[in-house]
Backbone bond lengths (Angstrom), bond angles and torsions (degrees), N, CA, C in turn:
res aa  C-N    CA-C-N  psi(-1)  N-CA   C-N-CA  omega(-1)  CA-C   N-CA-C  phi
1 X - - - 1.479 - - 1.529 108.44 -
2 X 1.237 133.41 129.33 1.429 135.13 159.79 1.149 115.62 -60.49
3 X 1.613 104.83 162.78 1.530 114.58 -170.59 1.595 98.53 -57.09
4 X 0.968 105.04 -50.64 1.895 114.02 -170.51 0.940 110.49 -47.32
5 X 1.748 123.59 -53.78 1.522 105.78 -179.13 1.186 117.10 -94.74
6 X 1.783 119.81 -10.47 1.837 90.17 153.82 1.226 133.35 -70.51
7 X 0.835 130.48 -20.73 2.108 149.14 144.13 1.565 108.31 -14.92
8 X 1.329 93.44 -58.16 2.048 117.36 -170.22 1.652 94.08 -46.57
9 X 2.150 91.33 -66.59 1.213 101.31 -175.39 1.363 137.73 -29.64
10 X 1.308 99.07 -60.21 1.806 116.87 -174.54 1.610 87.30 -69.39
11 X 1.100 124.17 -29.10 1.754 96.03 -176.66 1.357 111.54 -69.52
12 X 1.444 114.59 -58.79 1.684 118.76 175.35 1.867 102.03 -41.41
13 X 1.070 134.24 -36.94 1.533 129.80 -161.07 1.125 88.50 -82.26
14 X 1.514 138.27 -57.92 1.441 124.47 174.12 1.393 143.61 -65.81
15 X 1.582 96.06 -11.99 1.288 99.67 163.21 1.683 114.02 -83.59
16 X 0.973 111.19 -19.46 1.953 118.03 -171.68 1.776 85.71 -78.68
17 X 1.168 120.65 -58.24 1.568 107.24 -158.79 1.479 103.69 -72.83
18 X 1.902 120.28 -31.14 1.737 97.67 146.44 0.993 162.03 -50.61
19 X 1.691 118.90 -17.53 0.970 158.79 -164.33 1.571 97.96 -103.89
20 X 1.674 119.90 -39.53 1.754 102.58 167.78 1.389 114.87 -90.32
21 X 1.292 125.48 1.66 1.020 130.51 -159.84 1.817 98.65 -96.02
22 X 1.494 105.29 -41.29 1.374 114.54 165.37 1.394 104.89 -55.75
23 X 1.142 120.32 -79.93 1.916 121.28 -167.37 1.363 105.02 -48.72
24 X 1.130 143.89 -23.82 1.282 146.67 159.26 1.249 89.45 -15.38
25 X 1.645 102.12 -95.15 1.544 101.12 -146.14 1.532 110.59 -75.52
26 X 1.430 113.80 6.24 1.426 97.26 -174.22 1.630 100.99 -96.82
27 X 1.315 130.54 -27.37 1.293 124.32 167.76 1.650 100.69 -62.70
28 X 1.227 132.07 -58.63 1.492 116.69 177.71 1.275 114.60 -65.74
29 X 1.135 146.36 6.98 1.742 134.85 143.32 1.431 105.60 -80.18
30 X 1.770 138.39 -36.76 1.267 144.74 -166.87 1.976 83.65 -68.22
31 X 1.009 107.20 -75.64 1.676 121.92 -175.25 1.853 95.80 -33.23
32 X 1.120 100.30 -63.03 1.605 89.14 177.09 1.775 131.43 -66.75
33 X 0.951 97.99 -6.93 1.474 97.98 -166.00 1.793 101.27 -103.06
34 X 1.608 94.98 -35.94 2.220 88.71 153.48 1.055 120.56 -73.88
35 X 1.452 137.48 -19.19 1.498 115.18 -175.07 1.625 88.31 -102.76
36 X 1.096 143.04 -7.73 1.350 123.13 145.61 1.491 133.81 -51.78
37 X 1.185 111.92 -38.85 1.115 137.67 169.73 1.388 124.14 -64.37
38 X 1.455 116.52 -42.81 1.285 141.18 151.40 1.169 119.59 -47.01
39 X 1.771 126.17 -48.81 1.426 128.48 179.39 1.624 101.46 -94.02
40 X 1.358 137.59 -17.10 1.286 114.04 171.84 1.943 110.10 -91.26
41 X 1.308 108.58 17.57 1.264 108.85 156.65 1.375 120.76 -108.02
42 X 1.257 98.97 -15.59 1.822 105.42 -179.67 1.411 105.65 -71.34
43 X 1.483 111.83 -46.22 1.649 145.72 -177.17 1.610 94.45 -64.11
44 X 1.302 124.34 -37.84 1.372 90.98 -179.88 1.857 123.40 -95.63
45 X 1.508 86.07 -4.17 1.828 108.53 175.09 1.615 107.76 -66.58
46 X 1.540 102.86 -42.53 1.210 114.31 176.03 1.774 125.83 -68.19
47 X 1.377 110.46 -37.38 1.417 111.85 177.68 1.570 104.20 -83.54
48 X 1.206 117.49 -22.14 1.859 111.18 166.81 1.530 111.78 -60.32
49 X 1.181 122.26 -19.47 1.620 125.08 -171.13 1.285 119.67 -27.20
50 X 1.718 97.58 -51.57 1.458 112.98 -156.35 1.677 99.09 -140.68
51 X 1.443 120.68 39.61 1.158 122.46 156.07 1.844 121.14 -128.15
52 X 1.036 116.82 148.65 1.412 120.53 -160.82 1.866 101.87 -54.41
53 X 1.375 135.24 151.56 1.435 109.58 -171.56 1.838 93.67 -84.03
54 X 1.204 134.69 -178.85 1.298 155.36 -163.23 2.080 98.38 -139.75
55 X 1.608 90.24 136.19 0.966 95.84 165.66 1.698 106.34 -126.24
56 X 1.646 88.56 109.86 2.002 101.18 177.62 1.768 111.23 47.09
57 X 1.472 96.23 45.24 1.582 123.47 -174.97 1.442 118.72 75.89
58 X 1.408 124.78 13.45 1.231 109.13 -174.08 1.618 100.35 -127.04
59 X 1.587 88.46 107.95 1.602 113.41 -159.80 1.546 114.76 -62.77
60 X 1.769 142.01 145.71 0.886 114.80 -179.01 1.717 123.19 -75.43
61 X 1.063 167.52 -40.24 1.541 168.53 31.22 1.378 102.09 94.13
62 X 1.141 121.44 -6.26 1.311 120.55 -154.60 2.131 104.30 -93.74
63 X 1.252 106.26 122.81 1.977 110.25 -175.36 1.704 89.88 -37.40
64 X 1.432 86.19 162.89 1.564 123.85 152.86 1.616 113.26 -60.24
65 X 1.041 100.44 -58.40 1.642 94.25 -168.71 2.160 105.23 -87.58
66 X 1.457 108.42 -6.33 1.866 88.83 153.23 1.151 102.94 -72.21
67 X 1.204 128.49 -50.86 1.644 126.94 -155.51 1.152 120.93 -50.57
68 X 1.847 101.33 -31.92 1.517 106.11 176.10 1.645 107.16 -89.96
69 X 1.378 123.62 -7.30 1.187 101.54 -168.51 1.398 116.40 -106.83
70 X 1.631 92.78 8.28 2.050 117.64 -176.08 1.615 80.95 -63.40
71 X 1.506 95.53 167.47 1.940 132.85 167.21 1.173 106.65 -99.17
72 X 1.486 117.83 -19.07 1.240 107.71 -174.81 1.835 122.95 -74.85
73 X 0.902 127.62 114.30 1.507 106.65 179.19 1.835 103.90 -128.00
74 X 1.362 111.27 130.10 1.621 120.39 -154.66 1.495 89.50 -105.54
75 X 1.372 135.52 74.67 1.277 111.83 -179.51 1.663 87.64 -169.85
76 X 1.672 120.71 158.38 1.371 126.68 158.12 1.443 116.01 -109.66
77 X 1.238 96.56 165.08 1.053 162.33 -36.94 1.587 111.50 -46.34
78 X 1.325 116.40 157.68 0.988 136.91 -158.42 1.875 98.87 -75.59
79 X 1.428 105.75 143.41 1.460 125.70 -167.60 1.953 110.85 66.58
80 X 1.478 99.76 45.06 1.373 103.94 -173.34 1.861 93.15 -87.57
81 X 1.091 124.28 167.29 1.294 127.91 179.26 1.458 115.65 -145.31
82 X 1.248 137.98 167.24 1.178 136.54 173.93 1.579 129.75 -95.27
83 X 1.087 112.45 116.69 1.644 123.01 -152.52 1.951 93.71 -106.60
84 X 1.033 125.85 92.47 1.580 128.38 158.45 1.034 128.94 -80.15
85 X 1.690 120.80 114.50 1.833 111.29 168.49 1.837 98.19 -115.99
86 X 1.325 111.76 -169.78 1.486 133.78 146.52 1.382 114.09 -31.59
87 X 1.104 127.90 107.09 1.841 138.38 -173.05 1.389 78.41 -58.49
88 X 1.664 103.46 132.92 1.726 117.30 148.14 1.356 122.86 -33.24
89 X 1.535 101.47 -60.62 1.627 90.64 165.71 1.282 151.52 -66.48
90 X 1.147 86.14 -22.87 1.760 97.53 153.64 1.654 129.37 -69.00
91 X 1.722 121.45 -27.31 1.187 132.54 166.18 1.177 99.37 -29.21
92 X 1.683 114.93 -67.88 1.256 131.34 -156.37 1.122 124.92 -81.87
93 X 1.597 109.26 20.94 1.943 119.14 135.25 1.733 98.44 -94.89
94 X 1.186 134.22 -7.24 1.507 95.59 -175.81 1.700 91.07 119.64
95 X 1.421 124.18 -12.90 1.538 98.63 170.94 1.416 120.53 -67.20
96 X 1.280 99.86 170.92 1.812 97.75 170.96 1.806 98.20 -90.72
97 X 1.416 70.35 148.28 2.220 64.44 -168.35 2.125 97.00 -94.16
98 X 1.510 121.64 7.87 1.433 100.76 155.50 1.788 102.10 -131.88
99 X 1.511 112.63 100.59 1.156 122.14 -172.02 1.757 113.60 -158.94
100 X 1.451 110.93 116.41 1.001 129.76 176.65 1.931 121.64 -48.75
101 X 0.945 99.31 -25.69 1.774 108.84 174.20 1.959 106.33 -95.81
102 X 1.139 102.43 8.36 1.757 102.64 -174.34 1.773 100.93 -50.37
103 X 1.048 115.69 164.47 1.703 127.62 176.08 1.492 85.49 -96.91
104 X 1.020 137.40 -54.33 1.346 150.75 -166.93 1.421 144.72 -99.44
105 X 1.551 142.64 98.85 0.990 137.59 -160.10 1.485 115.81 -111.35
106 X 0.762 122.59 139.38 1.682 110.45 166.44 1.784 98.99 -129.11
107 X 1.646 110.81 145.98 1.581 95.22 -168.20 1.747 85.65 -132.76
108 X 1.125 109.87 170.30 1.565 124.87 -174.92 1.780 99.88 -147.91
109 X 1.262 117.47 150.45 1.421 129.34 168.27 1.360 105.83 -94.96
110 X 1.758 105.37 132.01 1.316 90.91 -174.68 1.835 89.83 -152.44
111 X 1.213 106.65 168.72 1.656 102.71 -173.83 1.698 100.08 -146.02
112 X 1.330 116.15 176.70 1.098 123.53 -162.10 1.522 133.97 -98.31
113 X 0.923 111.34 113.59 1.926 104.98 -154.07 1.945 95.22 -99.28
114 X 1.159 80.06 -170.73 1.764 92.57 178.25 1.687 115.08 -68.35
115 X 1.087 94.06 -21.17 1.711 101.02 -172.47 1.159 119.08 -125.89
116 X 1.231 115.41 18.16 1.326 154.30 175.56 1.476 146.68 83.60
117 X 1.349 153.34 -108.36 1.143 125.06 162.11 1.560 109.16 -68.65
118 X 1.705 99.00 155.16 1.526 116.80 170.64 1.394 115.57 -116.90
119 X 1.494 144.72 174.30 1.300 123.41 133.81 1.234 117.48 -78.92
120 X 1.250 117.03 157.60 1.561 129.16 166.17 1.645 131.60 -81.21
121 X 1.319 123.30 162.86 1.702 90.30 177.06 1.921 81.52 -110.65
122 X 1.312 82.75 139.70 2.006 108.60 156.08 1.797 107.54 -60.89
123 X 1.323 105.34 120.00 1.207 114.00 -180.00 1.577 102.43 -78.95
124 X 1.524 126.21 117.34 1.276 129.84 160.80 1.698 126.56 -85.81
125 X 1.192 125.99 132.98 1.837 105.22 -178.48 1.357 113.15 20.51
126 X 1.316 131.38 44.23 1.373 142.84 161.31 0.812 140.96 91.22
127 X 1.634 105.33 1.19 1.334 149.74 145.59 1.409 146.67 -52.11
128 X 1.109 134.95 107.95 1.422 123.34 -167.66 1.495 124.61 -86.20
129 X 1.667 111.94 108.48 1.920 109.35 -154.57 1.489 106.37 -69.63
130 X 1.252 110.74 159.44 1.134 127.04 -176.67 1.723 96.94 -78.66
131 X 0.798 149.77 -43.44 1.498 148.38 168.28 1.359 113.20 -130.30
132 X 1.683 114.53 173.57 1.479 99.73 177.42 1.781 82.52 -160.23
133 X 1.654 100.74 -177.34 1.553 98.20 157.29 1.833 78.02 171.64
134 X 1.236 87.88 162.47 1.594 108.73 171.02 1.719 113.34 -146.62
135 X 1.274 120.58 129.55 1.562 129.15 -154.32 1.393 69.52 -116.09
136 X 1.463 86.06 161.93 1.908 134.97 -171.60 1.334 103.38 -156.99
137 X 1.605 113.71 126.22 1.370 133.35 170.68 1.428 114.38 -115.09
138 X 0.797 129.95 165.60 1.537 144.18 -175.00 1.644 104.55 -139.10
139 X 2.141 119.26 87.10 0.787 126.23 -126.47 1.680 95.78 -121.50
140 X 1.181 115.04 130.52 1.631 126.28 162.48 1.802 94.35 70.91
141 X 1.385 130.24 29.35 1.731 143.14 146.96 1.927 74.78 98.13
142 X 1.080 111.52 32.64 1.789 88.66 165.58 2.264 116.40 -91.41
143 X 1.119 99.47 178.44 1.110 94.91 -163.92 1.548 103.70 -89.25
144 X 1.553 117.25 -30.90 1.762 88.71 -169.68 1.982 98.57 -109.36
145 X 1.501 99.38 160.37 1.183 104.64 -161.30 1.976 94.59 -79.65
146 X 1.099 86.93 167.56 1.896 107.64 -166.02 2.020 108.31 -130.40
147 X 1.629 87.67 126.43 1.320 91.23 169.44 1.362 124.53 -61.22
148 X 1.774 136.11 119.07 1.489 101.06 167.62 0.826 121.84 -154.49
149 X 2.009 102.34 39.97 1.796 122.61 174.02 1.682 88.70 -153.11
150 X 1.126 86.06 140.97 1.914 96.84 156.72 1.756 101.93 -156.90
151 X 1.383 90.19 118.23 1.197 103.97 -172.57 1.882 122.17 -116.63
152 X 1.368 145.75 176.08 1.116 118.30 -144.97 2.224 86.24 -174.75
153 X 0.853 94.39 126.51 1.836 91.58 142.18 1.279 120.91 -130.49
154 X 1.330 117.17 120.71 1.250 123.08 167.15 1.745 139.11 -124.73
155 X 0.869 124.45 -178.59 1.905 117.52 -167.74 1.184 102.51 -57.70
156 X 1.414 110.83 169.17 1.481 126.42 175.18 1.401 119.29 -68.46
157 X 1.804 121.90 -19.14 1.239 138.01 -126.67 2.534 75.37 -113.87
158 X 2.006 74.26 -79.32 1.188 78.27 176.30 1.930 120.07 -38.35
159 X 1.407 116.73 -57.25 1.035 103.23 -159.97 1.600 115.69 -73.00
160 X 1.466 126.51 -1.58 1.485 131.13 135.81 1.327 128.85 -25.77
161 X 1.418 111.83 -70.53 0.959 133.32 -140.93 1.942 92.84 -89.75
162 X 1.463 130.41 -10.54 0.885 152.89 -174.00 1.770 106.53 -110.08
163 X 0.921 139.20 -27.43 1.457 133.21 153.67 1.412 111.06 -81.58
164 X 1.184 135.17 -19.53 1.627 119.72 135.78 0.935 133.86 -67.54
165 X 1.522 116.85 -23.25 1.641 115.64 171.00 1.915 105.37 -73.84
166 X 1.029 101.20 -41.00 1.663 98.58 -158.59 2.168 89.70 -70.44
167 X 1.637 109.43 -30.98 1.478 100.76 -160.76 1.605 93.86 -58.96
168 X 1.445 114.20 -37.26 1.713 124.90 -161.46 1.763 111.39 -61.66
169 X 1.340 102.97 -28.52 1.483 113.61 -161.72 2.001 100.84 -110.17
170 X 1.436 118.71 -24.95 1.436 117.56 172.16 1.483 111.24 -117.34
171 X 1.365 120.15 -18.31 1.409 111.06 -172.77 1.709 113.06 127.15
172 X 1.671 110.52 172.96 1.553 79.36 174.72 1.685 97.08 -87.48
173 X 1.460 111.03 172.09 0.959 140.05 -134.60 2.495 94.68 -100.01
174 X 0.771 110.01 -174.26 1.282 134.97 152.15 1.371 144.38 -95.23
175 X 0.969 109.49 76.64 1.798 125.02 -164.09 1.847 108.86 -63.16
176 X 1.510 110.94 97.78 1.185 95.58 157.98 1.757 110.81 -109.32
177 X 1.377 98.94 153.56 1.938 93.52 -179.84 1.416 80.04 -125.62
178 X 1.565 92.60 132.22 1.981 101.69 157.59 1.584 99.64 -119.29
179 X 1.403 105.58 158.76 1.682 152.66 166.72 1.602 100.72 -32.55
180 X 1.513 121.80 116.73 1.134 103.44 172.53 1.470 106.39 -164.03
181 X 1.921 99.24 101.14 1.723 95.10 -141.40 1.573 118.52 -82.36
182 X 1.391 108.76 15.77 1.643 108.01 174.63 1.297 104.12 -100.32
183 X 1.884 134.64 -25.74 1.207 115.12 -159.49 1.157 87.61 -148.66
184 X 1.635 134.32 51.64 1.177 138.44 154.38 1.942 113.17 69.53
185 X 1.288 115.93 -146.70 1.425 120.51 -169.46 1.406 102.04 -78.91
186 X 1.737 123.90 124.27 1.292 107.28 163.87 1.650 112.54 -98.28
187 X 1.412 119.87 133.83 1.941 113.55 -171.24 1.954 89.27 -89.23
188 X 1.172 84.28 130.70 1.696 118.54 170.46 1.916 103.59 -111.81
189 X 1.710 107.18 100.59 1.718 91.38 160.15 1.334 121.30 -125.22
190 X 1.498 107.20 164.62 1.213 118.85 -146.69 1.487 101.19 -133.17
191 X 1.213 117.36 121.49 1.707 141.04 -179.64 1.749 94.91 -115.12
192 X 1.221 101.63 122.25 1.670 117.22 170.11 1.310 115.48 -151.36
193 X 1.713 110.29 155.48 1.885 118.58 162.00 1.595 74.76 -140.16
194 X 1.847 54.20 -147.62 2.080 71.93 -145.28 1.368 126.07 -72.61
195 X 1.730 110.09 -10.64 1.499 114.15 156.34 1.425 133.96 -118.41
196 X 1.451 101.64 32.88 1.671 92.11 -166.16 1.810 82.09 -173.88
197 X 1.807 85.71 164.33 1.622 97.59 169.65 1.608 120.86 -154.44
198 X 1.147 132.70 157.67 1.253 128.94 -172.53 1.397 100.59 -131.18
199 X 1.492 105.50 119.45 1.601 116.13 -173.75 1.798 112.76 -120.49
200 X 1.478 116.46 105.42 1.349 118.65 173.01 1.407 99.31 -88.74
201 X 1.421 109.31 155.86 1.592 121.73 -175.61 1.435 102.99 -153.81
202 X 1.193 112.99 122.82 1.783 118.00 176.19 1.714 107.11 -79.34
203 X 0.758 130.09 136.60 1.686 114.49 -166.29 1.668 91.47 -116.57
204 X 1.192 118.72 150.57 1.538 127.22 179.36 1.649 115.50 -68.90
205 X 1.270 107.26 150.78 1.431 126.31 -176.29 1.500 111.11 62.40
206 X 1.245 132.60 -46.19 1.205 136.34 -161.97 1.639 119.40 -91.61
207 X 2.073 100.65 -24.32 1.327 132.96 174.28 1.702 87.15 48.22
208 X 1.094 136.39 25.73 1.558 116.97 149.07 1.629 105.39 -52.02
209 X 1.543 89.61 178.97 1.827 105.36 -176.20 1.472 79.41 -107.45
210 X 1.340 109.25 175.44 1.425 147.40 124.79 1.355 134.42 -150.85
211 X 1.514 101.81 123.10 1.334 136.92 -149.92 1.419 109.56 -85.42
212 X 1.366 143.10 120.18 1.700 142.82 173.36 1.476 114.21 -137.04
213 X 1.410 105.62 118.20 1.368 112.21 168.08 1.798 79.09 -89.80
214 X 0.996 96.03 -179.67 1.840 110.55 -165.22 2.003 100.76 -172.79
215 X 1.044 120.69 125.38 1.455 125.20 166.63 1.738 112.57 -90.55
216 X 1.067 123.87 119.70 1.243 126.67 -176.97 1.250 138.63 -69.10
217 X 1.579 116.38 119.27 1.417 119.08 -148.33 1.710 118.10 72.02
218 X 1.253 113.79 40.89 1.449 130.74 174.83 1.705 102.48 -92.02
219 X 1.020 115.72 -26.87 1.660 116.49 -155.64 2.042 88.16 -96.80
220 X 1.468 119.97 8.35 1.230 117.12 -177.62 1.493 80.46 -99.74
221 X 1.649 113.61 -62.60 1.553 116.16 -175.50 1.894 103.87 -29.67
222 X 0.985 111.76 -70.98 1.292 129.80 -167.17 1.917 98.43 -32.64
223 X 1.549 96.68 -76.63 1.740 92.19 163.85 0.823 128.18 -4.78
224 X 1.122 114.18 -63.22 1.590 139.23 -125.43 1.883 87.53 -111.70
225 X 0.912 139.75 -20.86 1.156 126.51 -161.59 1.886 93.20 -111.91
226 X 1.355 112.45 -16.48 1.033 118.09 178.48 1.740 117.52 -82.84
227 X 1.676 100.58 -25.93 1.578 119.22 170.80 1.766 94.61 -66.92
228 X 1.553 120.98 -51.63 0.990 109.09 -175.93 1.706 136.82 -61.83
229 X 1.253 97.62 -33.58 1.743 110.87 168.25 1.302 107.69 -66.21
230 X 1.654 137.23 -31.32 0.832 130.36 -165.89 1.530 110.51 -82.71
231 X 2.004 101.33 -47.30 1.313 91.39 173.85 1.553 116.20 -48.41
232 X 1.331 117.55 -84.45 1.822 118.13 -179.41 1.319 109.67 -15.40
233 X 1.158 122.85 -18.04 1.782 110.70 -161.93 1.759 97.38 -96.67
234 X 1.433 103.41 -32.94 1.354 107.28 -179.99 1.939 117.45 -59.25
235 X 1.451 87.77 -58.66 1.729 111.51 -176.13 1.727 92.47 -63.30
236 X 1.158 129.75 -25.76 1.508 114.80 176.80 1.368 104.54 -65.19
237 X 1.296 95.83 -56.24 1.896 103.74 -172.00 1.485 109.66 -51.14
């Protein structure tokens, strides 16, 4: 080999071992910055464990009167507000469905049209739901009422595109399929910890979603608030 091209040589050899010496650290910052990424998603799977889930900050457990006194309002058109009476289902023991002592609330966002109030639609993943409602209990004889359903129907499209969002941000999910003998298997999934749950459901023919955060052991509250209307109604009589 001549002087010249062993010269060449050692340059090409030093440029290759500069050239790994560079990617070094940039694959070990790439390497670090996914398993960071990796543990502040694990980390945030983990701190949901044991907190109520939130829908677009509006936590389930959360009083009647924060809910009304949040900034946040998830719904269009814009300056929509939250309008609360007596849950329907509760009417149908005998409450008055506009009454300040109700056991039971269910509230809707709603804003003001020409002819006067409207409902609003609840914006879902960016989406505007086809229905919505959020229930309030007044739980174990305490005094202020408690969020511990928020519920939602929305498109087939949207509610897709939202069981990948929720699998990405909680995990994959809980697959239940029930029996459904005109239009085959309908998939029901299920995101839960230890106090709360979020249930998507494809519903037949129409393949809308419907969407439920749910607080766990609410449907005892519910009972129980229904033992309570009943008692008072008795001791009145």
């Amino acid at each position: 080999m001549t002087l010249k091209r062993f010269a060449c040589a050692l340059a090409l050899l030093g440029g290759a071992f500069s050239m790994v010496a560079e990617a070094q650290p940039v694959a070990r910052e790439a390497n670090a910055a996914s398993a960071a990424s990796k543990a502040a998603s694990a980390d945030a799977r983990w701190r949901s464990q044991d907190k109520p889930f939130a829908f677009r900050g509006i936590a389930l457990g959360i009083t009647l009167d924060e809910f009304r006194a949040g900034s946040t309002v998830r719904a269009t058109p814009i300056g929509s507000v939250p309008v609360c009476e007596t849950d329907v289902q509760a009417g149908a023991l005998g409450m008055r469905l506009k009454s300040h002592e109700s056991l039971t609330v269910a509230c809707r966002w709603a804003h003001r049209a020409d002819d006067g109030w409207a409902v609003s639609q609840a914006v879902v993943d960016g989406a505007p739901a086809l229905e919505h409602v959020l229930r309030f209990a007044r739980v174990d004889g305490q005094s202020a009422l408690r969020l511990y359903e928020i519920s939602f129907v929305i498109d087939e499209i949207t509610a897709e595109d939202l069981r990948d969002a929720l699998a990405d941000r909680y995990g994959t999910p809980r697959l239940v399929t029930q029996s459904v003998s005109s239009s085959g298997a309908l998939p029901v999934y299920v995101w839960e910890n230890a106090v709360s749950s979020i249930t998507l459901c494809f519903l037949p023919g129409t393949r809308n979603g419907t969407l439920t955060y749910l607080l766990k052991g609410s449907d005892a509250w519910v009972k129980s608030v229904v033992r309570q209307w009943q008692a008072s109604g008795a001791e009145a009589g």
